[in-house]
N, C-alpha and C positions, 0 to 999 in steps of 0.2 A: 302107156305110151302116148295115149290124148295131151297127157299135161307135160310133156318133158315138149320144151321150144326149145331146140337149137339154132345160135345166130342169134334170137331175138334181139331185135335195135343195134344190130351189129353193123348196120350202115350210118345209122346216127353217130353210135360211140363206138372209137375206136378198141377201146378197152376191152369192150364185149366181146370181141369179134372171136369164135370160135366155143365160148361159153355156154351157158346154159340157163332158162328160165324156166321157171315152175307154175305151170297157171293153177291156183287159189281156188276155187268158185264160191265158196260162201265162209266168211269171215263177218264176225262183229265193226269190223274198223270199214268196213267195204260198203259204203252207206247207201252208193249209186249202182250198186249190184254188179259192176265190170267184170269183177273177178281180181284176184291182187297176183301178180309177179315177181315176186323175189330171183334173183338172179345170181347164179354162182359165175363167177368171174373164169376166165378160163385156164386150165393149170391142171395137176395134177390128179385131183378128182374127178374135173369133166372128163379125161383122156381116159383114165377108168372103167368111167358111168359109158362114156362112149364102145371101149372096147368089148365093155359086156353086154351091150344090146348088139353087136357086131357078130360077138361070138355063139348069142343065143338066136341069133336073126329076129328080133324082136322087129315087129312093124307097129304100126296105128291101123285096128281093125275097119273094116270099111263098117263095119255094123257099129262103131264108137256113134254116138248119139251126139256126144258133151257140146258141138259146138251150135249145133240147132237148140237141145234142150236141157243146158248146162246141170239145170236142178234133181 
């Protein structure tokens, strides 16, 4: 649940708005260590992905580490 962003850049771009991003942490192409974003556009998978963290009550653990020490 650390790596599912919902909304991300969804004020930027309009398209996003409702969708879903995945944060990466370590990739060969990710050369500045950021982490990569791939982004599913929002539609019929996200509503999905969405209903079934809904239905399992899935949260983001408070003990999730990833954004202090991603590695």
């Amino acid at each position: 649940m650390c790596d599912l962003l919902w909304d991300l850049d969804a004020t930027f771009h309009r398209d996003l708005t409702g969708g879903l991003a995945i944060r990466v942490w370590k990739r060969k192409q990710d050369t500045g260590r950021f982490g990569l974003y791939p982004r599913i556009p929002p539609g019929q998978l996200v509503a999905r992905l969405r209903k079934f963290v809904q239905d399992l009550d899935l949260r983001v653990s408070i003990q999730c580490t990833k954004e202090r020490s991603p590695g």
